[in-house]
C-alpha positions, 0 to 999 in steps of 0.5 A: 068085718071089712080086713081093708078098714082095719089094715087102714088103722094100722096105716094110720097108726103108723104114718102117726108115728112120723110125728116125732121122727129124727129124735125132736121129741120137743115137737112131738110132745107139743103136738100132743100138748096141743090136745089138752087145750080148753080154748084158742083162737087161730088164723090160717092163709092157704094158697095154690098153684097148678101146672099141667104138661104133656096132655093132649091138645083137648085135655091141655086146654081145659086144664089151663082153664083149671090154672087159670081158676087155681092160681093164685087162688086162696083160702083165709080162715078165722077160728075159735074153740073153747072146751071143757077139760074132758073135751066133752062140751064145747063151741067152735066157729070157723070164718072162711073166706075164699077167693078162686079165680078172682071170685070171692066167697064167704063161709061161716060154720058155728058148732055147738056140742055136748057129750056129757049127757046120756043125750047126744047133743051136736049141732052145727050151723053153716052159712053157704057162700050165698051164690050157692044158696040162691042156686038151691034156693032160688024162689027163696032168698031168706035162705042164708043158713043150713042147720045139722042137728046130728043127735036129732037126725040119729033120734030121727033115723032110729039110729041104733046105738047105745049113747051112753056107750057112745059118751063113754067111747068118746070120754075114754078113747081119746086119751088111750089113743094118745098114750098109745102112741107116746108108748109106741114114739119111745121105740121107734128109730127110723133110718132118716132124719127130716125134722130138724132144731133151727135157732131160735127168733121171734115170731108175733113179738114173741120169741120162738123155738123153731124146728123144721120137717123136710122131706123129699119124696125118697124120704116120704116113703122111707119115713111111711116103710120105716113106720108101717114096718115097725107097727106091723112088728108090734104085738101092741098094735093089735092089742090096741086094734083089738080093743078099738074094735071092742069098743065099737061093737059096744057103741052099736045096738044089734036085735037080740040074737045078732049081737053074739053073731057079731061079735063072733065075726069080729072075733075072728076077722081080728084073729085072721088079720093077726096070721095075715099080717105077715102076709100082709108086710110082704106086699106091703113092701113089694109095693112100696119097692115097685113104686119107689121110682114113682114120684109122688113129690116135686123138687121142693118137696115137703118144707114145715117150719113150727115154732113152739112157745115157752109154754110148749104149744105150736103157735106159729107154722109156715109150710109148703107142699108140691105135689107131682103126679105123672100119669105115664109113669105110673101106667108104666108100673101098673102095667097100663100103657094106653096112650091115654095115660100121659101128662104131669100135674103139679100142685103146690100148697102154701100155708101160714098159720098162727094160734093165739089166746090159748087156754084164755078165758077170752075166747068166746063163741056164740052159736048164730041164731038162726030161725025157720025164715033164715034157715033150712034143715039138712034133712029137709033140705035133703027130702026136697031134693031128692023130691025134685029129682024123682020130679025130673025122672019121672016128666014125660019125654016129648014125642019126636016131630013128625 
C-alpha cells in the first residue's frame, strides 16, 4: 500500500473542512444539502485571462501566443441530472460550448447509470468538437460520437472486482462520508475568517441569502495549516481511513491465497501511518512555514459570492480566481537557482453559475442514441490507435542518398 495515497485523504479530508469555515454553518449545511438532490438543472459561464513577465525573449513570444489563445476565451455549459433517492440510478447530460481564440467548439456527454443491480450498468456518450473527430476520423466522416461502456469494458478486462461489494461500497460510503465530515465541521475552529453573511437581494426574481468567501493567499495557507493540522490531531481521521481502506480491499477480488497477504499489508501499512503521523505533521508544517512567502495567489485573491434559497440550496454562485505563480522564487526556495527558472504567470478565472428546477419532476434526460455508423467505441477506438502506431514504429526508415 502506497502511504502517499492515503496521506493524500487525509489532505482531502482536510481542506473539505474549509467548507464552513468563520462559523457560517448555513453555507456549510447547503453544501450538503446539495447531495440530497434527486434532479436539476444548471448553467455555468467560465472565463480566463492569461499574463506572462519576465522570461526570455523566446519564451515571452510563445507565451504571448498562449495570451493571445487565453484571453478572452470562454467556456458555456448546460446541465441536467436526475436520480433516485439512493443515488444509485440516474441520467446526466452536459452541453458545452467552447470558444478559445475565437475558434468555436462544441461538446455534448450524456451519462446513463445503474447501480442498483449486481450489474454494473455506466455508459457514457460523448459527442467530440467535430474538428477533433475528423483529425481522428478522416477517411470516415459519419463519426460523430464516442461510446464508453464501463460495466462492458470491466466485463471485457476480467476486471476483478466483487460488484455486489462495489454496489454496496457506493450505496453506503456516500453517506459516512457526509456525516463524517458534519462531525468533524462541529469542532473545528479555525484562526481566520473568510466566509462572511452579506445582505440579502434578489437574484433570477428571487430573493437570496448571500455569503461571501474571500481569501488572499495568507489566509489560504492558514486555512489549509489550520485544517491539516486539526485533522492530523483527530483519532476519527484514522478511524475514518481505516474503514475506507476496508471497504477497498472487499470491493477487490484477489486469487485464493493473495487476499490474506493483502489484507496483511493493509493492516499494517495503516498501522505504520498511524506512528508516522507525528512525523508527518512536522514536515508538514516545516513546509507550509518555508513556502509561506511563496505566493500562490495574485492581489484579487479568491472572491466567492453563494446566494442560498428559501429552501436552503446554492442556486446562484458568481466567483473569481488569480493565480500567480513566480518561478524565480519558487527556485529560490527549493534551492534551484538556474537562470532558466524565472518569469511570472498569472491566470485569472471567472465564473457564474445558477441551478434551477431543483428536485423537479420536469428535468428530463434522454440518453442520445447512437449506432455503429455515428458512433465508435472507446476501446475500439483505442485498438485502432494503438495499431496505427505500432504501424508507424515498425515503416522502414529510407536508406540515405548516396
Amino acid at each position: 500500500m502506497k502511504k502517499i495515497s492515503v496521506l493524500a485523504l487525509i489532505l482531502a479530508l482536510s481542506i473539505s473542512l474549509t467548507g464552513c469555515v468563520g462559523g457560517e454553518s448555513k453555507l456549510y449545511n447547503a453544501f450538503n444539502k446539495m447531495q440530497d438532490i434527486t434532479s436539476i438543472e444548471s448553467k455555468m459561464e467560465m472565463g480566463f485571462t492569461f499574463e506572462a513577465e519576465g522570461f526570455s525573449e523566446e519564451e515571452q513570444l510563445m507565451l504571448e501566443q498562449v495570451k493571445a489563445m487565453v484571453n478572452n476565451s470562454k467556456i458555456a455549459m448546460n446541465q441536467k441530472a436526475k436520480y433516485n433517492k439512493e443515488k444509485t440510478v440516474g441520467q446526466a447530460q452536459v452541453d458545452m460550448n467552447m470558444n478559445f481564440g475565437g475558434m468555436g467548439m462544441d461538446m455534448n456527454v450524456w451519462v446513463d447509470m445503474d447501480m442498483s443491480t449486481d450489474e454494473l450498468k455506466i455508459k457514457e456518450v460523448i459527442k467530440m468538437p467535430q474538428m477533433l473527430m475528423s483529425s481522428m476520423f478522416p477517411n470516415d466522416p459519419a463519426k460523430q460520437y464516442i461510446v464508453l461502456d464501463m460495466g462492458q469494458m470491466m466485463k471485457e478486462e476480467n476486471a476483478e472486482m466483487n460488484f455486489n461489494e462495489l454496489m454496496k461500497f457506493g450505496k453506503e460510503f456516500q453517506p459516512k462520508l457526509t456525516e463524517f465530515m458534519k462531525e468533524m465541521q462541529k469542532d473545528f475552529k479555525p484562526g481566520i475568517e473568510v466566509v462572511k453573511q452579506k445582505d440579502s437581494k434578489v437574484v433570477n426574481k428571487e430573493k437570496l441569502d448571500i455569503y461571501e468567501l474571500k481569501m488572499d493567499d495568507a489566509a489560504l495557507k492558514g486555512l489549509v495549516k489550520d485544517a491539516v493540522n486539526y485533522s492530523l490531531d483527530k483519532k476519527e481521521v484514522i478511524e475514518f481511513i481505516k474503514e475506507y481502506m476496508n471497504a477497498v480491499m472487499s470491493v477487490v477480488v484477489l486469487p485464493e491465497g493473495e487476499k490474506e497477504a493483502a489484507e496483511a499489508e493493509v493492516k499494517q501499512g495503516l498501522a505504520d501511518l498511524e506512528k508516522q503521523l507525528p512525523e508527518f505533521k512536522v514536515k508538514f508544517n516545516e513546509f507550509m512555514e518555508k513556502y509561506k512567502d511563496v505566493k500562490i495567489l495574485g492581489d484579487k485573491g479568491i472572491v466567492i459570492e453563494f446566494g442560498i434559497n428559501k429552501e436552503g440550496y446554492i442556486v446562484h454562485e458568481v466567483g473569481t480566481i488569480d493565480l500567480r505563480i513566480d518561478l524565480g522564487q519558487i527556485a529560490e526556495v527549493v534551492g534551484e537557482k538556474a537562470p532558466e527558472m524565472k518569469g511570472i504567470i498569472k491566470l485569472g478565472i471567472s465564473y457564474t453559475s445558477k441551478s434551477y428546477n431543483i428536485n423537479s419532476k420536469d428535468v428530463k434526460v434522454e440518453m442520445h442514441k447512437v449506432d455503429e455508423k455515428n458512433s465508435i467505441d472507446y476501446m475500439e477506438m483505442m485498438k485502432m490507435q494503438m495499431e496505427q502506431i505500432e504501424k508507424m514504429q515498425n515503416v522502414p526508415v529510407p536508406a540515405p542518398a548516396k
